[in-house]
mmCIF file of the N, C-alpha and C atoms, coordinates in Angstrom:
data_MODEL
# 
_entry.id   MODEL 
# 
loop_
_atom_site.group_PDB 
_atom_site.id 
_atom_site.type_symbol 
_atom_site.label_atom_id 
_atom_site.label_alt_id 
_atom_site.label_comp_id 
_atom_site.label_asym_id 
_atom_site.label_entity_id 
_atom_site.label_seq_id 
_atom_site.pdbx_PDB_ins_code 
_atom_site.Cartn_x 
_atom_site.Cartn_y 
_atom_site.Cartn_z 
_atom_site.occupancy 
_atom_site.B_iso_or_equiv 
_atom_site.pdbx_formal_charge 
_atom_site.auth_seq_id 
_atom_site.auth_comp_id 
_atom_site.auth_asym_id 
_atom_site.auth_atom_id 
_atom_site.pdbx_PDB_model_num 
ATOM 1   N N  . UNK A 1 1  ? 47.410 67.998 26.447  1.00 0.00 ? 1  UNK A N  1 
ATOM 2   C CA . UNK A 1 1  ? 48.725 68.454 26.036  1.00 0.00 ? 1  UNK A CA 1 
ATOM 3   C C  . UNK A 1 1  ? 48.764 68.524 24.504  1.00 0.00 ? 1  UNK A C  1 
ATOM 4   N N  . UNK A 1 2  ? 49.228 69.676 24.165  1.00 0.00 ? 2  UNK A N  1 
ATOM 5   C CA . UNK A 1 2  ? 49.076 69.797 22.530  1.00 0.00 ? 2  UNK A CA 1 
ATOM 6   C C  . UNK A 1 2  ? 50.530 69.451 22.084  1.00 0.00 ? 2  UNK A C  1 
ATOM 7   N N  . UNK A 1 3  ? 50.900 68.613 21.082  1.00 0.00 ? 3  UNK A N  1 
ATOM 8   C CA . UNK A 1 3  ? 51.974 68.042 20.200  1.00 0.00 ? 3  UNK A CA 1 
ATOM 9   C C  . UNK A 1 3  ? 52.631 68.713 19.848  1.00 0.00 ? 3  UNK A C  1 
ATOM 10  N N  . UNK A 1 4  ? 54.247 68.616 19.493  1.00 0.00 ? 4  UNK A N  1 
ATOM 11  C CA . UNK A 1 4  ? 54.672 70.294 18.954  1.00 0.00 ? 4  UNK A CA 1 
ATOM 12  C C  . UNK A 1 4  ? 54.659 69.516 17.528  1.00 0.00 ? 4  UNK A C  1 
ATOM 13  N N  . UNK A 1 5  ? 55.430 70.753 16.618  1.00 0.00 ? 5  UNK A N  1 
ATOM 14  C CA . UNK A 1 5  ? 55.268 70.454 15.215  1.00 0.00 ? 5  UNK A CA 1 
ATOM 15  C C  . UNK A 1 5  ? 56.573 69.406 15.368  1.00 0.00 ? 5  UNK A C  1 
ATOM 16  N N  . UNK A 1 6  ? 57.018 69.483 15.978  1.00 0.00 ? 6  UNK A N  1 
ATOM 17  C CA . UNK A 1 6  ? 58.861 68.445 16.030  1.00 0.00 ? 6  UNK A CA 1 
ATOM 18  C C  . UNK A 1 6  ? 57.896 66.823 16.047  1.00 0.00 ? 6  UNK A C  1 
ATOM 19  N N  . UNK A 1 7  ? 56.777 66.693 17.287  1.00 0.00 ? 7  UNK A N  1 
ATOM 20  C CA . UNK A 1 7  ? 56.576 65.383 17.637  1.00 0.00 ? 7  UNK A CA 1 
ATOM 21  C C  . UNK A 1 7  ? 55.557 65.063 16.371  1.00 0.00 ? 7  UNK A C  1 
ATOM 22  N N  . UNK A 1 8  ? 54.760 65.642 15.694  1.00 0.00 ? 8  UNK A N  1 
ATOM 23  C CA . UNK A 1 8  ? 53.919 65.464 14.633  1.00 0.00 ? 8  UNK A CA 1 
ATOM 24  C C  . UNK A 1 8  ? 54.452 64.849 13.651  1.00 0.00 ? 8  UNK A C  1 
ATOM 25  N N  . UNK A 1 9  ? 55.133 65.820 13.216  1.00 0.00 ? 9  UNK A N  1 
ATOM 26  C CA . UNK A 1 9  ? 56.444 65.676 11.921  1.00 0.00 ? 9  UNK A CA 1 
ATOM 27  C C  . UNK A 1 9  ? 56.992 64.221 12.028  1.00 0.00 ? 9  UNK A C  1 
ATOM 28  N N  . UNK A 1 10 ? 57.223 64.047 13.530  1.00 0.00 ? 10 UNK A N  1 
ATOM 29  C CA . UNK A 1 10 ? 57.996 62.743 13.447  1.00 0.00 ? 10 UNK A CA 1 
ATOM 30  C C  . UNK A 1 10 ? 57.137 61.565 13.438  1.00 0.00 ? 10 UNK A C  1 
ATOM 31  N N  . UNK A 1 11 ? 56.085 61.755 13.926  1.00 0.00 ? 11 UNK A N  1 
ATOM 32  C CA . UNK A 1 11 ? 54.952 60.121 13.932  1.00 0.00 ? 11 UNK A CA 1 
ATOM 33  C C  . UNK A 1 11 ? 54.298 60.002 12.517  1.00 0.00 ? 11 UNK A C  1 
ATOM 34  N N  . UNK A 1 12 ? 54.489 61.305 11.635  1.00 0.00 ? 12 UNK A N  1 
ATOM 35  C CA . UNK A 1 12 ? 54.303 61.301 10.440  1.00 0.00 ? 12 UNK A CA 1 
ATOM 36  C C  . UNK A 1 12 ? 55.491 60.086 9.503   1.00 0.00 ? 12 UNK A C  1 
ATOM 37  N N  . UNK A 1 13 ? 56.214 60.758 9.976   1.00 0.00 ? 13 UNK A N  1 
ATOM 38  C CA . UNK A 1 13 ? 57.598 59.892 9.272   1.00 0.00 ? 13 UNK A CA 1 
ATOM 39  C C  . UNK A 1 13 ? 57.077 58.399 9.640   1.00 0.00 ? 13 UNK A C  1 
ATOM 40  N N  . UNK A 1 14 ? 56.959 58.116 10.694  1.00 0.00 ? 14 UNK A N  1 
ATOM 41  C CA . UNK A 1 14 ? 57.189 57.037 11.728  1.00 0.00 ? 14 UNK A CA 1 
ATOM 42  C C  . UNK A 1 14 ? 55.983 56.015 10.999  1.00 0.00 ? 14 UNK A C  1 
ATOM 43  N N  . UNK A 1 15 ? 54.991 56.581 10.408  1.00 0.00 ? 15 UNK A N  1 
ATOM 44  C CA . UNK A 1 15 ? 53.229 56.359 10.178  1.00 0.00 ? 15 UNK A CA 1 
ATOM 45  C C  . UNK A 1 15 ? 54.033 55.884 8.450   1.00 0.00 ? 15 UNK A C  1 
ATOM 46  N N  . UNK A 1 16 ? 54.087 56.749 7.808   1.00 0.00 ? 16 UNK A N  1 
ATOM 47  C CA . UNK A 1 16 ? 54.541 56.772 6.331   1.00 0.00 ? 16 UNK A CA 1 
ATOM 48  C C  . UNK A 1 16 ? 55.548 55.683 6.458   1.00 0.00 ? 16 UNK A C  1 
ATOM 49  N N  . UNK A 1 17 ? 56.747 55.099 6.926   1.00 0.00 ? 17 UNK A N  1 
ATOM 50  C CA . UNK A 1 17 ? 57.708 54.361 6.807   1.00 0.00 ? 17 UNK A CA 1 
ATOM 51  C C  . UNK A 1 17 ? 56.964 53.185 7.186   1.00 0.00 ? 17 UNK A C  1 
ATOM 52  N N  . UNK A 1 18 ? 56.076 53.080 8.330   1.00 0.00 ? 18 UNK A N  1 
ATOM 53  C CA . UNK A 1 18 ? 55.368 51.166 8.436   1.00 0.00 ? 18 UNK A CA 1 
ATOM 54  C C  . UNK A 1 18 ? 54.425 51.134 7.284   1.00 0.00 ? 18 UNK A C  1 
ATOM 55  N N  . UNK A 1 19 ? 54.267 52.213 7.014   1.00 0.00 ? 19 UNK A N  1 
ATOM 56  C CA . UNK A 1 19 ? 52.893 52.204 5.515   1.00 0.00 ? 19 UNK A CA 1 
ATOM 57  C C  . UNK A 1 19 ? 53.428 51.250 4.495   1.00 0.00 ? 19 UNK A C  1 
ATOM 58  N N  . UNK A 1 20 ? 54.775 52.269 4.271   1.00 0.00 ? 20 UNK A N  1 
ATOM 59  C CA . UNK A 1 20 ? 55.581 51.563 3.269   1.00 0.00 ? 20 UNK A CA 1 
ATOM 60  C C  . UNK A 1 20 ? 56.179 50.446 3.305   1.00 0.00 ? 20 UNK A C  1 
ATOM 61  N N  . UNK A 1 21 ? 56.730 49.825 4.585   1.00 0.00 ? 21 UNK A N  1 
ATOM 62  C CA . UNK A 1 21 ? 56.633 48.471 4.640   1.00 0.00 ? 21 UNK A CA 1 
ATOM 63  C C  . UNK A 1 21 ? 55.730 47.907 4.258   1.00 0.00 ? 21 UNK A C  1 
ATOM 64  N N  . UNK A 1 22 ? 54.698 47.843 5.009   1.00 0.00 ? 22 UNK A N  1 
ATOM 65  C CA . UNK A 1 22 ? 53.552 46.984 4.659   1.00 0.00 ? 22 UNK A CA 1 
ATOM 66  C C  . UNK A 1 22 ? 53.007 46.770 3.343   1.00 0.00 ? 22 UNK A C  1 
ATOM 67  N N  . UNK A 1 23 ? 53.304 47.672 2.654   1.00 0.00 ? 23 UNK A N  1 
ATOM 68  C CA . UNK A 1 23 ? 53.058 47.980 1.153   1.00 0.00 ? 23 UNK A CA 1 
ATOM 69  C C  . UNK A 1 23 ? 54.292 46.892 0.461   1.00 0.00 ? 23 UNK A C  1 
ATOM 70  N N  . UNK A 1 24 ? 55.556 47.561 0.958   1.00 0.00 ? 24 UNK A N  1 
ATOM 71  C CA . UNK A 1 24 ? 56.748 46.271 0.186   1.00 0.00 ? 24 UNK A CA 1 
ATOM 72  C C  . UNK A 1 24 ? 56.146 44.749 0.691   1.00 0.00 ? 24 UNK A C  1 
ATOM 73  N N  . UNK A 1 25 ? 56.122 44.287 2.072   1.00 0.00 ? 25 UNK A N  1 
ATOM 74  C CA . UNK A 1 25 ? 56.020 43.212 2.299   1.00 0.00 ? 25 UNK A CA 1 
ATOM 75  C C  . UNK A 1 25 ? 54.867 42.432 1.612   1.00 0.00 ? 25 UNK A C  1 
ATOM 76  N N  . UNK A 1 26 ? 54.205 43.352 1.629   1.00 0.00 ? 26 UNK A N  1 
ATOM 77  C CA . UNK A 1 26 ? 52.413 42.776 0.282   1.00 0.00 ? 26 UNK A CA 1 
ATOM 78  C C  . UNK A 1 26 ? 52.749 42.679 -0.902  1.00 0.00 ? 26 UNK A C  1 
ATOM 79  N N  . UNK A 1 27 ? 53.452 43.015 -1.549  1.00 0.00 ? 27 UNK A N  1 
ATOM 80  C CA . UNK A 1 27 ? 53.709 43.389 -2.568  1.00 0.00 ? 27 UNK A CA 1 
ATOM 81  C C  . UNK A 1 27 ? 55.034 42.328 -2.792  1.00 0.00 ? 27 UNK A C  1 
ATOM 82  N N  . UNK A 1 28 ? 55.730 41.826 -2.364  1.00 0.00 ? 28 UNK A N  1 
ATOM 83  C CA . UNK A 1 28 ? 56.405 40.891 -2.330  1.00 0.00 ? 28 UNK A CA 1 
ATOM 84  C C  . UNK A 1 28 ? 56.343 39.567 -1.994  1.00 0.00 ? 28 UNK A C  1 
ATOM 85  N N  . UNK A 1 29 ? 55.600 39.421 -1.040  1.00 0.00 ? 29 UNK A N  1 
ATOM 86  C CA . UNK A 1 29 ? 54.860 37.847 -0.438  1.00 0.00 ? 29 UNK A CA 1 
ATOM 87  C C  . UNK A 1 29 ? 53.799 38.163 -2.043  1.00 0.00 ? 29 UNK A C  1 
ATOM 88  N N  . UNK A 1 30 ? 52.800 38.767 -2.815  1.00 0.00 ? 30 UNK A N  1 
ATOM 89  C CA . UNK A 1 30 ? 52.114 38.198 -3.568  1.00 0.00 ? 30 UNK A CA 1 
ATOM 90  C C  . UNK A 1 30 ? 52.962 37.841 -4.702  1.00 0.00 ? 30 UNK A C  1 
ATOM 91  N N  . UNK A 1 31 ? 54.047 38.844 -4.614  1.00 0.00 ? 31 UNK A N  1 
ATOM 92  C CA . UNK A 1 31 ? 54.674 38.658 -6.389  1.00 0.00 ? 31 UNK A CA 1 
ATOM 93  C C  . UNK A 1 31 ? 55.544 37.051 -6.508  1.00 0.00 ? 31 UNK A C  1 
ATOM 94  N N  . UNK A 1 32 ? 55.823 36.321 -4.930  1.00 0.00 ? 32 UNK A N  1 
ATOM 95  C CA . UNK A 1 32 ? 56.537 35.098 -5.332  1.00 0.00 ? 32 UNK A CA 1 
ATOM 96  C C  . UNK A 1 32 ? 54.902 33.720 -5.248  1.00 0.00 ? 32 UNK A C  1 
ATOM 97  N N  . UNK A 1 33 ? 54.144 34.179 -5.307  1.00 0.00 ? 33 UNK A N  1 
ATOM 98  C CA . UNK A 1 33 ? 52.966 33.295 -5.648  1.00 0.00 ? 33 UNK A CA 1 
ATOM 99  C C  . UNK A 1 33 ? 52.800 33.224 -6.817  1.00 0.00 ? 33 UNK A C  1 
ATOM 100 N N  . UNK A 1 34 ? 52.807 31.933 -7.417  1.00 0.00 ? 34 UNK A N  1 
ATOM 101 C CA . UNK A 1 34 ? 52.637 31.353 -8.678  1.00 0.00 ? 34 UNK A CA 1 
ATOM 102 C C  . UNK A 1 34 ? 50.886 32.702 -9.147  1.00 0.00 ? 34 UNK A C  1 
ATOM 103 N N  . UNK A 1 35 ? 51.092 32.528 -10.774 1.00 0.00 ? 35 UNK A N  1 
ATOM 104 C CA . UNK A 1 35 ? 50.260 33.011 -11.002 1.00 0.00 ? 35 UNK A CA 1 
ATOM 105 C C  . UNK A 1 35 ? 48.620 31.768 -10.759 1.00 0.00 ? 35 UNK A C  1 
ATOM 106 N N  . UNK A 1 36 ? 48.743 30.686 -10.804 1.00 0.00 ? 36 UNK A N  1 
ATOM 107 C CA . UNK A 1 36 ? 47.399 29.563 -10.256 1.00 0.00 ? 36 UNK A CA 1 
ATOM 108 C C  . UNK A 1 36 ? 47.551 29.904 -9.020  1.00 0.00 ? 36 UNK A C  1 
ATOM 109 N N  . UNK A 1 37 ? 48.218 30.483 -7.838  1.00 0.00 ? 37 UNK A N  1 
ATOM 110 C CA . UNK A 1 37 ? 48.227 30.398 -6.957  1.00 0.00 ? 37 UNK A CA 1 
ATOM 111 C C  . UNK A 1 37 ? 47.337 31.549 -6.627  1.00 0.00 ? 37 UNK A C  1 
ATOM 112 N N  . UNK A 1 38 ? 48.208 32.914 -7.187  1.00 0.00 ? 38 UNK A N  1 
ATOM 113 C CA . UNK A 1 38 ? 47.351 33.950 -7.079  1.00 0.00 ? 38 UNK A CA 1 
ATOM 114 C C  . UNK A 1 38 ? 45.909 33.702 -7.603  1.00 0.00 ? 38 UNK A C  1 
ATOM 115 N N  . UNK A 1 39 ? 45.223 33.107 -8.981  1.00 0.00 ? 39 UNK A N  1 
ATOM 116 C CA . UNK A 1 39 ? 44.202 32.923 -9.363  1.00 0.00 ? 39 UNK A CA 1 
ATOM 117 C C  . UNK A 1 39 ? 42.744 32.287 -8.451  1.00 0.00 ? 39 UNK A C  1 
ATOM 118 N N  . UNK A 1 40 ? 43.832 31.241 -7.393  1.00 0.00 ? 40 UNK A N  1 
ATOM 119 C CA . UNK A 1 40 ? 43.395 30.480 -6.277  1.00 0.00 ? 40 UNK A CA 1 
ATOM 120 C C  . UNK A 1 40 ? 42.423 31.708 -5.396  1.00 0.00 ? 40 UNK A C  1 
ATOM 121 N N  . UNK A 1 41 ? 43.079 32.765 -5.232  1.00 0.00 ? 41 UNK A N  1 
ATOM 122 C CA . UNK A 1 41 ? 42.806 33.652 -4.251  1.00 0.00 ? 41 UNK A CA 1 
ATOM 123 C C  . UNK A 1 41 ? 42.001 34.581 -4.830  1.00 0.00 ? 41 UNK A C  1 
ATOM 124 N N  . UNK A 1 42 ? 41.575 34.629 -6.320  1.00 0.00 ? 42 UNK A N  1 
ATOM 125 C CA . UNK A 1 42 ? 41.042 35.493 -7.001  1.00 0.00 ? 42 UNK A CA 1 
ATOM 126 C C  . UNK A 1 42 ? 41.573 36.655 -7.489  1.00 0.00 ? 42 UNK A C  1 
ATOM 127 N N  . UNK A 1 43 ? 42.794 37.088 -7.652  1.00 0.00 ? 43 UNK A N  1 
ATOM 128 C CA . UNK A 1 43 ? 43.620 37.936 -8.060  1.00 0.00 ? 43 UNK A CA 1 
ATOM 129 C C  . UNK A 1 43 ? 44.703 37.794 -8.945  1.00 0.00 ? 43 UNK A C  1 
ATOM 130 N N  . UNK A 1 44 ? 44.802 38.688 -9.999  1.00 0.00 ? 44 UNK A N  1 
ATOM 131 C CA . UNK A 1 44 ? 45.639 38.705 -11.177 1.00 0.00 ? 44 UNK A CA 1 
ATOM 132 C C  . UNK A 1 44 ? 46.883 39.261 -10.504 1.00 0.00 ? 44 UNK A C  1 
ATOM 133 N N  . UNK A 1 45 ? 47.907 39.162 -11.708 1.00 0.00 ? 45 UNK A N  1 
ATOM 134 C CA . UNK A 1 45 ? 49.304 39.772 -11.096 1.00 0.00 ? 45 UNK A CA 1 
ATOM 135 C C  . UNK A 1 45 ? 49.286 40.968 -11.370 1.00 0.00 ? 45 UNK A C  1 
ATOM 136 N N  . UNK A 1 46 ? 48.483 41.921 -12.234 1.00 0.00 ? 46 UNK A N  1 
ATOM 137 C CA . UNK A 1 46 ? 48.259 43.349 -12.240 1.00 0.00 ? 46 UNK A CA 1 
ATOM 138 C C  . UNK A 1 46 ? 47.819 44.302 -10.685 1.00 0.00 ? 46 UNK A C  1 
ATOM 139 N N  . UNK A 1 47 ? 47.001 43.474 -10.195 1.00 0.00 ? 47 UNK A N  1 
ATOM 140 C CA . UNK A 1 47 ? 46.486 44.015 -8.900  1.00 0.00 ? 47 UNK A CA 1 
ATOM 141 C C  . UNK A 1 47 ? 47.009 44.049 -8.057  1.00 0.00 ? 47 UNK A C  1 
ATOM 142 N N  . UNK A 1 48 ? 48.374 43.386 -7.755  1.00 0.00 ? 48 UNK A N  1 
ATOM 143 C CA . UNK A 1 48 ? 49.296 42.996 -6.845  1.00 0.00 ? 48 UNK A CA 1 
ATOM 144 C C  . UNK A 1 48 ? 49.429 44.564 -6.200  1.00 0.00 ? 48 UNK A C  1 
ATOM 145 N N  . UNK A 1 49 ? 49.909 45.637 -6.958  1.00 0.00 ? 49 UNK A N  1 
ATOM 146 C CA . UNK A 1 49 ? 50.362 46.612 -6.186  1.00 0.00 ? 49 UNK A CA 1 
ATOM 147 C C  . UNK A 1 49 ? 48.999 47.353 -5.946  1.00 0.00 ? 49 UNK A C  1 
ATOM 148 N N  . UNK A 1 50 ? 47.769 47.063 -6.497  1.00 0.00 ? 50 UNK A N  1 
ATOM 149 C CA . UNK A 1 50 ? 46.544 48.024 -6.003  1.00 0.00 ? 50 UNK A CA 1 
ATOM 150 C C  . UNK A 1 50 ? 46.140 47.363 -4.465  1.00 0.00 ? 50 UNK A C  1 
ATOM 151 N N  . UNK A 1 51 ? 46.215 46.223 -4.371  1.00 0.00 ? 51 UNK A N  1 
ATOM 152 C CA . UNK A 1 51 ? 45.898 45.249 -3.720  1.00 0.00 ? 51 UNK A CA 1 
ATOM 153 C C  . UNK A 1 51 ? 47.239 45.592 -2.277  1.00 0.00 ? 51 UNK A C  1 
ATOM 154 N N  . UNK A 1 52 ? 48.310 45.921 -2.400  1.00 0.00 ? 52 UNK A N  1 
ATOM 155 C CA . UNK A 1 52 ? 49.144 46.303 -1.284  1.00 0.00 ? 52 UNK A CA 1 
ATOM 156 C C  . UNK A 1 52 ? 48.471 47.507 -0.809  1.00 0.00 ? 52 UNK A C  1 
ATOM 157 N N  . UNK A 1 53 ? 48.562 48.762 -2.046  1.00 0.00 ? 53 UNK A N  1 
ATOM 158 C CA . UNK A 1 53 ? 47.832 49.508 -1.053  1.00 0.00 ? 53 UNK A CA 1 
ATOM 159 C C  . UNK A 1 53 ? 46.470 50.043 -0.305  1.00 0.00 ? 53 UNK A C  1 
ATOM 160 N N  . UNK A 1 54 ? 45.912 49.052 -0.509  1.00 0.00 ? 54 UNK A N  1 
ATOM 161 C CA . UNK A 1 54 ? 44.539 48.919 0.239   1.00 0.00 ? 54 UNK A CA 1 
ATOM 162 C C  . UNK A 1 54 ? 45.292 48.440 1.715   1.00 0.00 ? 54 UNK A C  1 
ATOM 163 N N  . UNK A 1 55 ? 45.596 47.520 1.381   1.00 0.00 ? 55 UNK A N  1 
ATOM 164 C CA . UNK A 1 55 ? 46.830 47.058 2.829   1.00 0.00 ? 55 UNK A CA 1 
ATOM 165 C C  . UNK A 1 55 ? 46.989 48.079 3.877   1.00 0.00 ? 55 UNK A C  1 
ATOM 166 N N  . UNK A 1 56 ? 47.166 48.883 3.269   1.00 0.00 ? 56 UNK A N  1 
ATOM 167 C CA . UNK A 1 56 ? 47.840 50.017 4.375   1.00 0.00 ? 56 UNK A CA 1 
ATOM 168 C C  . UNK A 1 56 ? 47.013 51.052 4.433   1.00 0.00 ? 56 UNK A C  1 
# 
C-alpha cells in the first residue's frame, strides 16, 4: 500500500516534533548539571547543544 502525501506529511511532523523533544529534554537535563558534574562525564557546557543533537 503506497502512503498518500496527507499520511507522509504527517509522520514527518510527528518524526520532527519527538526529534525536537528529545533535543529540548537533552539539552535541559545537561544544562542543570553542575559544570564538575558535566566534566565528570567528559563534556564541556559548549557541547551541550552538539551533544543533544547527536541524540536524535
Amino acid at each position: 500500500m503506497v502512503r498518500s502525501e496527507f499520511e507522509s506529511t504527517t509522520m514527518n511532523l510527528i518524526r520532527s516534533y519527538r526529534n525536537w523533544r528529545v533535543y529540548r529534554e537533552t539539552v535541559t537535563e545537561l544544562g542543570r548539571l553542575s559544570n564538575r558534574q558535566l566534566n565528570d562525564l567528559g563534556i564541556v557546557r559548549d557541547e551541550i547543544k552538539m551533544i543533544a543533537r547527536k541524540a536524535i
